[in-house]
C-alpha positions as CSV (number, residue, x, y, z in Angstrom):
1,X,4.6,-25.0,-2.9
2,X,2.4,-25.2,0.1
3,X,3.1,-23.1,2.8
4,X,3.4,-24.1,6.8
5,X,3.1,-22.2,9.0
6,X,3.3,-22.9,12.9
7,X,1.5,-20.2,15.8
8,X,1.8,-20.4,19.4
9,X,-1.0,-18.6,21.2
10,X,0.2,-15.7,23.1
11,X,-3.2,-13.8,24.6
12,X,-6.3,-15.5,24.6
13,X,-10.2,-15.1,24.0
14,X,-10.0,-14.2,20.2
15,X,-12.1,-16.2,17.5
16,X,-9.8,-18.5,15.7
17,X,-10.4,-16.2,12.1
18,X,-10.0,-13.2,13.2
19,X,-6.6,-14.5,15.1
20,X,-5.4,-16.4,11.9
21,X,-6.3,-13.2,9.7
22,X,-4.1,-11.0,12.0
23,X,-1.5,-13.4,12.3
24,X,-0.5,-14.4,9.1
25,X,0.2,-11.6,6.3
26,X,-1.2,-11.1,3.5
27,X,-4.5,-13.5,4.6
28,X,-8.0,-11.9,4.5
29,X,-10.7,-12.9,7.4
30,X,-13.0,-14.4,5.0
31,X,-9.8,-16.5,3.3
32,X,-8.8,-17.6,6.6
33,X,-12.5,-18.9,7.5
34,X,-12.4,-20.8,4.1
35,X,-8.9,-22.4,5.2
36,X,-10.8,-23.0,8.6
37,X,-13.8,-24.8,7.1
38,X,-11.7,-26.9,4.8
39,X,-9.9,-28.3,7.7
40,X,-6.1,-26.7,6.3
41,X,-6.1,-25.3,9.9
42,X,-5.7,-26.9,12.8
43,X,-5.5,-26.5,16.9
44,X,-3.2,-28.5,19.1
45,X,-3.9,-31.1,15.8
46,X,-7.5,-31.0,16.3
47,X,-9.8,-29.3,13.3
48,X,-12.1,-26.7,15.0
49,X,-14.7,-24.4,14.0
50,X,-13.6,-20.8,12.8
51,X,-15.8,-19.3,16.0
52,X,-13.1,-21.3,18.4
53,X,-11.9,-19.4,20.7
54,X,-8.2,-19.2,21.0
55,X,-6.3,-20.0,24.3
56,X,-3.1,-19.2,26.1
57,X,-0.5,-21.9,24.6
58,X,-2.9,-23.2,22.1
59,X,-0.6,-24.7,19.0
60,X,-2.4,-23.1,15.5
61,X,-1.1,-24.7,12.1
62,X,-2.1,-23.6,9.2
63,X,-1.7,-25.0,5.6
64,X,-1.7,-22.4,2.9
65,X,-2.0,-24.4,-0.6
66,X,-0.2,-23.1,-3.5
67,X,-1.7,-20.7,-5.6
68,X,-3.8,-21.7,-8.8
69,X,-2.2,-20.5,-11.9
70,X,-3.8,-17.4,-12.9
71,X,-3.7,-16.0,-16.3
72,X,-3.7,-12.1,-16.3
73,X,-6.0,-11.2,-19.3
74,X,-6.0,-7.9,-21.1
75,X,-9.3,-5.5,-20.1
76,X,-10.4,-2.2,-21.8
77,X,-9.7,-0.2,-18.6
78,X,-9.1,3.6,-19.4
79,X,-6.1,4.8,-18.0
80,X,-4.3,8.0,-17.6
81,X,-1.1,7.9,-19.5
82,X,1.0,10.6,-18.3
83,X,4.0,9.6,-20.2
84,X,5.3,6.8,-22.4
85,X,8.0,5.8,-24.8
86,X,9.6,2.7,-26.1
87,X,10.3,1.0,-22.5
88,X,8.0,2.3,-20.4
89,X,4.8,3.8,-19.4
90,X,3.8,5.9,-16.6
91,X,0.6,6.1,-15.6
92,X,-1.4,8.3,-12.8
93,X,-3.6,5.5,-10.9
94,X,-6.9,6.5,-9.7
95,X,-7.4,5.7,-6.1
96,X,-9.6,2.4,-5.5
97,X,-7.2,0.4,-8.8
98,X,-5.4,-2.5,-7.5
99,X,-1.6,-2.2,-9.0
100,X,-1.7,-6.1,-10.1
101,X,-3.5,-9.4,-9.8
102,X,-3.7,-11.0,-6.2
103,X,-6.2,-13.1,-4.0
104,X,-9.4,-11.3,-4.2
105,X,-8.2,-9.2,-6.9
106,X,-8.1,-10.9,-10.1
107,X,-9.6,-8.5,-12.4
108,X,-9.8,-4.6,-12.9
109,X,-6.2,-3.8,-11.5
110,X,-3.5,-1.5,-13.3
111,X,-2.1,-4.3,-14.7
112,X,-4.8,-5.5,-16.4
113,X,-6.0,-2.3,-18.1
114,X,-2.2,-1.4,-19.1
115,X,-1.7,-4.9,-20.9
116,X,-4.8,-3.8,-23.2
117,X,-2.8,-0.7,-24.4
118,X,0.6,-3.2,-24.6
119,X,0.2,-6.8,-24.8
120,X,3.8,-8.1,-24.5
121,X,4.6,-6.0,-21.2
122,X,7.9,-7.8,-19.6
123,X,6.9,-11.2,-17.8
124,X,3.6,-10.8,-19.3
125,X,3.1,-14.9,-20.2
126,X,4.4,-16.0,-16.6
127,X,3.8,-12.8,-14.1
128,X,0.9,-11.8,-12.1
129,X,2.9,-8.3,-12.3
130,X,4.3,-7.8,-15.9
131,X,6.3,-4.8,-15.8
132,X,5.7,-3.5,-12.2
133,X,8.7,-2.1,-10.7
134,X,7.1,-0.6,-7.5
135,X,3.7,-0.2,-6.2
136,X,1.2,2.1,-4.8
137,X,-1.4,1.2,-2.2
138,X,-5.2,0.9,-3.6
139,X,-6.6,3.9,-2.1
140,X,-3.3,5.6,-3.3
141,X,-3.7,7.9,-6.2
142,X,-0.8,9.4,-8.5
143,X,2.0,8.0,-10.7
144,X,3.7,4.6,-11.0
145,X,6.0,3.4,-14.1
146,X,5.1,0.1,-15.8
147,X,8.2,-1.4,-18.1
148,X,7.5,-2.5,-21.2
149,X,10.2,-5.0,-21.6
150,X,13.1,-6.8,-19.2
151,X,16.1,-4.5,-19.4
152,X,13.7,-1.4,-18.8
153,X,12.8,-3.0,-16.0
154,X,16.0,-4.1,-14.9
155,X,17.3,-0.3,-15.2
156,X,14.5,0.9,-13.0
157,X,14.7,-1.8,-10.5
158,X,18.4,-0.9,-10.2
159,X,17.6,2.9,-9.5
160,X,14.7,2.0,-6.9
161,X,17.2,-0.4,-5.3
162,X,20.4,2.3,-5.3
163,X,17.6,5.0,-4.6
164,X,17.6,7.4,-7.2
165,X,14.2,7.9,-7.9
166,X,12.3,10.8,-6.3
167,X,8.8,10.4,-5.1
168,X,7.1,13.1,-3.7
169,X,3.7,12.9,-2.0
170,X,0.9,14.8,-1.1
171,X,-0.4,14.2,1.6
172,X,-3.1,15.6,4.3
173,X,-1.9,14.7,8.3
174,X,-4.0,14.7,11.4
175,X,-3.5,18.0,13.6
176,X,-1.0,20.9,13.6
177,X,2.3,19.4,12.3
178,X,5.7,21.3,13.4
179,X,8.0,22.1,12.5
180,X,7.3,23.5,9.2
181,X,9.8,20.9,7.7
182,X,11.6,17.9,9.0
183,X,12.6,14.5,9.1
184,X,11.0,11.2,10.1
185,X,13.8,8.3,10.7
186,X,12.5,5.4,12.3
187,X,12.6,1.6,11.2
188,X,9.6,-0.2,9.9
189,X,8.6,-3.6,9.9
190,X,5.8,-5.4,10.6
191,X,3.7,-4.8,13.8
192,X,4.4,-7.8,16.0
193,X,0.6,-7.8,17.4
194,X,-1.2,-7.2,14.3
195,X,1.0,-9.3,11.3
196,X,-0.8,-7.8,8.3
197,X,0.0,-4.1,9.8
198,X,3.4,-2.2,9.2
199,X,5.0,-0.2,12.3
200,X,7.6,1.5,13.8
201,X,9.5,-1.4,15.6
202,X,13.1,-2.1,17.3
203,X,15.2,-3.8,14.7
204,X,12.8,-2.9,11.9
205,X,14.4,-1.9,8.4
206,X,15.8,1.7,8.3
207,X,13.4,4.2,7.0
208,X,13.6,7.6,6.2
209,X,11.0,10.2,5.3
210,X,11.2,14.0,4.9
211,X,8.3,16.4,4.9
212,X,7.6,20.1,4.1
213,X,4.6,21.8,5.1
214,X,2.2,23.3,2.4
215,X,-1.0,25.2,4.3
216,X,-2.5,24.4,7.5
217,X,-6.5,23.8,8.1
218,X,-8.9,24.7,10.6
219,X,-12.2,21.9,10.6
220,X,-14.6,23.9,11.9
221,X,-17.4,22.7,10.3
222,X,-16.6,19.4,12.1
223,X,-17.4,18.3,15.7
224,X,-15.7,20.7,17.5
225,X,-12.6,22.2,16.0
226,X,-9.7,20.0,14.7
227,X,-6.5,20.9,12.5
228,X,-5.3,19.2,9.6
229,X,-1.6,19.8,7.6
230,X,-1.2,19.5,3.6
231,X,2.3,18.6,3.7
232,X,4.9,17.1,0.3
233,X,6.7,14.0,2.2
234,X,9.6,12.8,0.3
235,X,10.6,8.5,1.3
236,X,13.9,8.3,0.9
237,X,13.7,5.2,1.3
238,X,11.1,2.3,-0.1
239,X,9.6,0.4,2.9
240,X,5.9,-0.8,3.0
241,X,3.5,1.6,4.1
242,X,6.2,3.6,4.9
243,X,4.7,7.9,4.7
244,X,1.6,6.5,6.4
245,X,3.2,4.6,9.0
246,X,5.9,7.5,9.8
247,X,3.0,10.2,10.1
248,X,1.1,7.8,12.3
249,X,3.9,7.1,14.6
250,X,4.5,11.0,15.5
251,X,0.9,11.4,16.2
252,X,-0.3,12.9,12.7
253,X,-1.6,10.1,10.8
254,X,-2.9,10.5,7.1
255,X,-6.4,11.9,7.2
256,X,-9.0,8.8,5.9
257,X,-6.4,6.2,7.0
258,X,-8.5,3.2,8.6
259,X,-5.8,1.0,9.2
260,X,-3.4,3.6,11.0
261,X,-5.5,6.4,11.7
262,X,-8.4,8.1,13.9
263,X,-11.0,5.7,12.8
264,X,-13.6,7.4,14.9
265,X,-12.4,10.6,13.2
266,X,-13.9,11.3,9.7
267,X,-13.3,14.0,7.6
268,X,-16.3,15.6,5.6
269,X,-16.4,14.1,1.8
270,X,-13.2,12.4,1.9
271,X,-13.8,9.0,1.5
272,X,-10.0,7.4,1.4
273,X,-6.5,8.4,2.5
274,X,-5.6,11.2,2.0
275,X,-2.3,10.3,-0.1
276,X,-1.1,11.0,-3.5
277,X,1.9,10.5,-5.2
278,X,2.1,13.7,-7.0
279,X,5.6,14.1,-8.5
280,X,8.2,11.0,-9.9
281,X,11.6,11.4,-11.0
282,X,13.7,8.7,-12.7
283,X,16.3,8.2,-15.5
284,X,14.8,7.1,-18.5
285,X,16.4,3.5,-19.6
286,X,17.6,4.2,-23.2
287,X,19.0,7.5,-22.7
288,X,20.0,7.6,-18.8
289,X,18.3,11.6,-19.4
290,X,16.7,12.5,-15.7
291,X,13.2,13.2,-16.1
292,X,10.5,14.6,-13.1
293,X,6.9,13.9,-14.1
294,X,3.9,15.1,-12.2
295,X,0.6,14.6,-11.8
296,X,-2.3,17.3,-10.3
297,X,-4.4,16.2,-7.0
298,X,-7.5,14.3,-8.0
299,X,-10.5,15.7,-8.1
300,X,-12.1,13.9,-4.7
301,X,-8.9,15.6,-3.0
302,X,-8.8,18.7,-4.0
303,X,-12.7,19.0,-3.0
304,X,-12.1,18.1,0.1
305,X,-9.1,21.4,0.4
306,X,-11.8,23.7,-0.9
307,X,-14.2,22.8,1.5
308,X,-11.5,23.3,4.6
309,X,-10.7,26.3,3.0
Protein backbone atom coordinates (compact mmCIF):
# COMPACT_ATOMS: atom_id res chain seq x y z
CA UNK A 1 0.00 0.00 0.00
CA UNK A 2 1.30 3.39 -0.78
CA UNK A 3 2.16 5.53 1.84
CA UNK A 4 1.08 9.48 2.41
CA UNK A 5 2.55 11.35 4.13
CA UNK A 6 1.77 15.15 4.86
CA UNK A 7 4.85 17.83 6.26
CA UNK A 8 4.41 21.34 7.36
CA UNK A 9 7.59 23.36 7.19
CA UNK A 10 8.71 24.42 10.48
CA UNK A 11 12.37 26.30 9.92
CA UNK A 12 13.32 27.25 6.72
CA UNK A 13 16.45 27.46 4.19
CA UNK A 14 17.04 23.53 3.93
CA UNK A 15 17.27 21.80 0.42
CA UNK A 16 14.08 19.87 -0.12
CA UNK A 17 16.26 16.24 0.05
CA UNK A 18 18.00 16.69 2.72
CA UNK A 19 14.64 17.99 4.58
CA UNK A 20 12.56 14.94 3.20
CA UNK A 21 15.52 12.55 4.26
CA UNK A 22 15.38 13.92 7.90
CA UNK A 23 11.84 14.03 8.07
CA UNK A 24 10.60 10.84 7.22
CA UNK A 25 12.14 7.60 8.83
CA UNK A 26 13.63 5.15 7.42
CA UNK A 27 14.27 7.23 3.90
CA UNK A 28 17.89 7.62 2.62
CA UNK A 29 18.98 11.19 0.96
CA UNK A 30 19.63 9.65 -2.24
CA UNK A 31 15.92 7.64 -2.06
CA UNK A 32 14.39 10.82 -1.29
CA UNK A 33 15.99 12.69 -4.41
CA UNK A 34 14.69 9.70 -6.58
CA UNK A 35 11.06 10.26 -5.03
CA UNK A 36 11.89 14.04 -5.87
CA UNK A 37 12.79 13.55 -9.45
CA UNK A 38 9.96 11.23 -10.17
CA UNK A 39 7.52 13.82 -9.15
CA UNK A 40 6.02 11.43 -5.84
CA UNK A 41 6.93 14.69 -3.89
CA UNK A 42 5.30 17.63 -3.96
CA UNK A 43 5.35 21.50 -2.45
CA UNK A 44 2.26 23.39 -1.73
CA UNK A 45 1.03 20.79 -4.88
CA UNK A 46 3.64 22.03 -7.02
CA UNK A 47 6.56 19.45 -8.26
CA UNK A 48 9.96 21.12 -7.47
CA UNK A 49 13.53 20.31 -7.95
CA UNK A 50 15.32 18.37 -5.02
CA UNK A 51 17.75 21.57 -4.59
CA UNK A 52 14.36 23.67 -3.53
CA UNK A 53 14.80 25.31 -0.80
CA UNK A 54 12.25 24.85 1.86
CA UNK A 55 10.21 27.70 3.52
CA UNK A 56 8.40 28.56 6.66
CA UNK A 57 4.72 27.06 6.20
CA UNK A 58 5.61 25.32 3.00
CA UNK A 59 3.08 22.12 2.63
CA UNK A 60 5.59 18.91 1.66
CA UNK A 61 3.65 15.66 0.44
CA UNK A 62 5.23 12.88 -0.24
CA UNK A 63 4.08 9.51 -1.90
CA UNK A 64 6.06 6.47 -0.78
CA UNK A 65 4.95 3.54 -3.37
CA UNK A 66 4.77 0.19 -2.04
CA UNK A 67 7.54 -2.00 -1.95
CA UNK A 68 8.48 -4.41 -4.84
CA UNK A 69 8.28 -7.95 -3.82
CA UNK A 70 11.66 -9.05 -3.08
CA UNK A 71 12.72 -12.63 -2.93
CA UNK A 72 15.46 -13.29 -0.27
CA UNK A 73 17.81 -15.77 -1.89
CA UNK A 74 20.19 -18.12 -0.14
CA UNK A 75 24.15 -16.84 -0.46
CA UNK A 76 27.34 -18.73 0.68
CA UNK A 77 28.15 -16.16 3.41
CA UNK A 78 30.41 -17.65 6.18
CA UNK A 79 29.09 -17.17 9.37
CA UNK A 80 30.05 -17.72 12.92
CA UNK A 81 27.79 -20.19 14.51
CA UNK A 82 28.12 -20.00 18.09
CA UNK A 83 25.38 -22.30 18.86
CA UNK A 84 22.60 -24.24 17.26
CA UNK A 85 20.05 -26.96 17.72
CA UNK A 86 16.71 -28.00 16.30
CA UNK A 87 14.93 -24.38 16.51
CA UNK A 88 17.42 -22.13 16.43
CA UNK A 89 20.67 -20.75 15.62
CA UNK A 90 22.75 -18.13 17.17
CA UNK A 91 25.19 -16.53 15.43
CA UNK A 92 28.02 -13.80 16.35
CA UNK A 93 27.55 -11.05 13.46
CA UNK A 94 30.55 -9.30 12.26
CA UNK A 95 30.24 -5.63 12.35
CA UNK A 96 29.42 -4.04 8.81
CA UNK A 97 26.43 -7.34 8.12
CA UNK A 98 23.06 -5.99 7.71
CA UNK A 99 20.58 -8.35 10.00
CA UNK A 100 17.96 -8.68 6.95
CA UNK A 101 16.97 -7.46 3.56
CA UNK A 102 15.81 -3.73 3.24
CA UNK A 103 16.03 -0.76 0.71
CA UNK A 104 19.59 -0.55 -0.27
CA UNK A 105 20.34 -3.68 1.27
CA UNK A 106 19.11 -6.59 -0.69
CA UNK A 107 22.04 -8.84 -0.67
CA UNK A 108 24.90 -9.92 1.76
CA UNK A 109 22.87 -9.49 5.08
CA UNK A 110 22.64 -12.21 8.09
CA UNK A 111 19.73 -13.34 6.73
CA UNK A 112 20.91 -14.23 3.57
CA UNK A 113 23.97 -16.14 4.52
CA UNK A 114 22.02 -18.04 7.41
CA UNK A 115 19.25 -19.34 4.91
CA UNK A 116 22.27 -21.07 2.92
CA UNK A 117 23.09 -23.15 6.11
CA UNK A 118 18.96 -23.63 6.63
CA UNK A 119 16.73 -23.12 3.77
CA UNK A 120 13.26 -23.46 5.35
CA UNK A 121 13.95 -20.77 8.23
CA UNK A 122 10.36 -19.66 9.66
CA UNK A 123 8.58 -17.08 7.08
CA UNK A 124 11.32 -17.94 4.74
CA UNK A 125 8.78 -18.07 1.40
CA UNK A 126 6.98 -14.62 2.41
CA UNK A 127 9.52 -12.63 4.95
CA UNK A 128 12.16 -10.25 4.21
CA UNK A 129 13.26 -11.49 7.91
CA UNK A 130 12.75 -15.32 8.26
CA UNK A 131 13.44 -16.16 11.66
CA UNK A 132 14.61 -12.80 13.09
CA UNK A 133 13.46 -12.25 16.55
CA UNK A 134 15.51 -9.02 17.35
CA UNK A 135 18.15 -7.11 15.73
CA UNK A 136 21.51 -5.57 15.96
CA UNK A 137 22.66 -2.40 14.33
CA UNK A 138 25.19 -2.92 11.19
CA UNK A 139 28.24 -1.68 12.74
CA UNK A 140 27.12 -3.73 15.78
CA UNK A 141 29.12 -6.83 16.29
CA UNK A 142 28.15 -10.00 18.68
CA UNK A 143 25.29 -12.42 19.04
CA UNK A 144 21.70 -12.49 17.68
CA UNK A 145 19.42 -15.78 17.61
CA UNK A 146 17.70 -16.72 14.21
CA UNK A 147 14.55 -19.33 14.68
CA UNK A 148 14.42 -21.95 12.65
CA UNK A 149 10.72 -22.57 12.57
CA UNK A 150 7.33 -20.52 13.89
CA UNK A 151 6.77 -21.80 17.45
CA UNK A 152 10.68 -21.21 18.19
CA UNK A 153 10.09 -18.03 17.22
CA UNK A 154 7.06 -17.50 18.88
CA UNK A 155 8.72 -18.66 22.32
CA UNK A 156 11.55 -16.12 21.84
CA UNK A 157 9.36 -13.32 20.81
CA UNK A 158 7.35 -13.97 23.99
CA UNK A 159 10.64 -13.82 26.22
CA UNK A 160 11.91 -10.55 24.34
CA UNK A 161 8.41 -9.09 24.89
CA UNK A 162 8.05 -10.25 28.88
CA UNK A 163 11.87 -9.38 29.03
CA UNK A 164 13.67 -12.34 29.98
CA UNK A 165 16.49 -12.37 27.90
CA UNK A 166 19.79 -10.90 29.04
CA UNK A 167 21.98 -8.87 26.72
CA UNK A 168 25.02 -7.71 27.88
CA UNK A 169 27.22 -5.24 25.92
CA UNK A 170 30.54 -4.10 25.54
CA UNK A 171 30.90 -1.12 25.03
CA UNK A 172 33.73 1.83 24.89
CA UNK A 173 32.07 5.55 26.16
CA UNK A 174 33.45 8.98 25.61
CA UNK A 175 35.29 10.48 28.80
CA UNK A 176 35.57 9.43 32.42
CA UNK A 177 32.22 7.73 33.30
CA UNK A 178 31.15 7.78 37.14
CA UNK A 179 30.08 6.26 39.04
CA UNK A 180 31.68 2.96 38.61
CA UNK A 181 28.14 1.40 38.12
CA UNK A 182 24.72 2.80 37.54
CA UNK A 183 21.63 3.27 35.98
CA UNK A 184 20.36 5.14 32.88
CA UNK A 185 16.37 5.53 32.86
CA UNK A 186 15.20 7.90 30.43
CA UNK A 187 12.44 7.40 27.61
CA UNK A 188 13.33 7.11 24.00
CA UNK A 189 11.72 7.89 20.92
CA UNK A 190 12.43 9.49 18.02
CA UNK A 191 14.23 12.90 17.88
CA UNK A 192 11.52 15.39 16.88
CA UNK A 193 14.16 17.48 14.75
CA UNK A 194 15.96 14.87 13.04
CA UNK A 195 13.00 11.86 12.34
CA UNK A 196 15.53 9.09 11.34
CA UNK A 197 17.43 9.77 14.86
CA UNK A 198 16.44 8.09 18.26
CA UNK A 199 16.51 10.38 21.55
CA UNK A 200 15.84 10.98 24.89
CA UNK A 201 12.33 12.79 24.60
CA UNK A 202 9.28 13.75 27.05
CA UNK A 203 6.66 11.17 26.53
CA UNK A 204 9.14 8.84 24.76
CA UNK A 205 8.81 4.94 25.64
CA UNK A 206 10.31 3.92 29.01
CA UNK A 207 13.85 2.79 28.78
CA UNK A 208 16.19 1.37 31.03
CA UNK A 209 19.91 0.62 30.84
CA UNK A 210 22.41 -0.45 33.57
CA UNK A 211 26.16 -0.16 33.31
CA UNK A 212 29.30 -1.42 35.06
CA UNK A 213 32.60 -0.08 34.56
CA UNK A 214 35.43 -2.38 33.31
CA UNK A 215 38.96 -0.23 32.89
CA UNK A 216 39.34 3.31 32.20
CA UNK A 217 41.76 4.81 29.30
CA UNK A 218 44.03 7.66 28.98
CA UNK A 219 44.37 8.80 24.80
CA UNK A 220 47.46 10.24 24.93
CA UNK A 221 48.61 9.50 21.82
CA UNK A 222 45.68 11.62 20.56
CA UNK A 223 45.36 15.45 20.25
CA UNK A 224 45.71 16.36 23.53
CA UNK A 225 44.65 14.08 26.26
CA UNK A 226 41.15 12.51 26.31
CA UNK A 227 39.50 9.57 28.48
CA UNK A 228 37.59 6.77 27.36
CA UNK A 229 35.46 3.98 29.63
CA UNK A 230 35.14 0.13 28.64
CA UNK A 231 32.02 -0.40 30.42
CA UNK A 232 29.23 -3.97 30.22
CA UNK A 233 25.69 -2.07 29.78
CA UNK A 234 22.89 -4.33 30.40
CA UNK A 235 19.13 -2.85 28.31
CA UNK A 236 16.61 -3.87 30.31
CA UNK A 237 14.56 -2.91 28.10
CA UNK A 238 14.45 -3.20 24.04
CA UNK A 239 14.06 0.28 22.51
CA UNK A 240 15.84 1.34 19.17
CA UNK A 241 19.22 2.57 19.61
CA UNK A 242 18.65 2.42 23.04
CA UNK A 243 22.75 1.86 24.84
CA UNK A 244 23.92 4.33 22.31
CA UNK A 245 21.31 6.83 22.81
CA UNK A 246 21.45 6.55 26.83
CA UNK A 247 25.40 7.00 26.80
CA UNK A 248 25.00 9.88 24.46
CA UNK A 249 22.33 11.66 26.48
CA UNK A 250 24.66 11.69 29.85
CA UNK A 251 27.46 13.15 27.92
CA UNK A 252 29.50 9.78 27.18
CA UNK A 253 28.54 8.68 23.82
CA UNK A 254 29.84 5.37 22.25
CA UNK A 255 33.33 5.91 20.88
CA UNK A 256 33.07 5.80 16.67
CA UNK A 257 29.32 6.67 16.88
CA UNK A 258 28.66 9.16 13.83
CA UNK A 259 25.13 9.54 14.30
CA UNK A 260 25.24 10.34 18.14
CA UNK A 261 28.64 10.98 18.92
CA UNK A 262 31.81 13.48 18.72
CA UNK A 263 32.06 13.39 15.06
CA UNK A 264 35.01 15.68 15.07
CA UNK A 265 36.44 13.21 17.62
CA UNK A 266 38.19 10.03 16.13
CA UNK A 267 39.70 7.45 17.85
CA UNK A 268 43.06 5.90 16.36
CA UNK A 269 42.24 2.53 14.23
CA UNK A 270 38.77 2.19 15.26
CA UNK A 271 36.81 2.54 12.42
CA UNK A 272 33.01 1.87 13.79
CA UNK A 273 31.09 2.06 17.17
CA UNK A 274 32.51 0.90 19.54
CA UNK A 275 29.62 -1.68 20.59
CA UNK A 276 29.36 -5.37 20.92
CA UNK A 277 26.89 -7.56 22.17
CA UNK A 278 29.10 -9.88 23.97
CA UNK A 279 26.93 -12.09 26.20
CA UNK A 280 22.92 -13.52 25.43
CA UNK A 281 20.84 -15.35 27.72
CA UNK A 282 17.54 -16.98 26.78
CA UNK A 283 15.48 -20.19 27.45
CA UNK A 284 15.85 -22.51 24.86
CA UNK A 285 12.26 -23.30 23.13
CA UNK A 286 12.05 -27.15 23.51
CA UNK A 287 13.34 -27.51 26.81
CA UNK A 288 12.57 -24.06 28.59
CA UNK A 289 16.55 -24.89 30.08
CA UNK A 290 18.25 -21.18 30.62
CA UNK A 291 21.22 -20.95 28.67
CA UNK A 292 24.02 -17.70 28.58
CA UNK A 293 26.17 -17.79 25.45
CA UNK A 294 29.03 -15.44 24.79
CA UNK A 295 30.94 -14.26 22.36
CA UNK A 296 34.92 -12.64 22.67
CA UNK A 297 35.46 -8.83 21.36
CA UNK A 298 36.40 -8.83 17.68
CA UNK A 299 39.55 -8.51 16.65
CA UNK A 300 39.24 -4.56 15.25
CA UNK A 301 38.10 -3.92 19.01
CA UNK A 302 40.25 -5.48 20.95
CA UNK A 303 43.20 -3.68 18.86
CA UNK A 304 41.97 -0.71 19.46
CA UNK A 305 42.17 -1.61 23.78
CA UNK A 306 45.76 -2.66 23.29
CA UNK A 307 46.79 0.37 21.69
CA UNK A 308 45.08 2.62 24.66
CA UNK A 309 46.64 0.44 26.86
Amino acid sequence: MEQLIELRVSEGGQRLDKYVAQSVSDLSRSRAQKLIEEGLVTVNGGIVKPSYRVEIGDLVVVRIPPPEPVEVKPEAIPVDIVYEDEDIIVVNKPAGMVVHPAYGHRTGTLVNAVLAHCPNLAGAESDLRPGIVHRLDKDTSGLIIVAKHDSARQHLQRQFKRREVRKVYMALVEGRLEPARGVIEAPIGRDKKRRKRMAVVEGGREARTEYRVVEYFDDKAGKGSRSYTLVEAEPKTGRTHQVRVHFASIGHPVAGDLVYGFRKQRLSGLRRQFLHAGTLGFRLPSSNEYIELTAELPDDLRAVLEELR
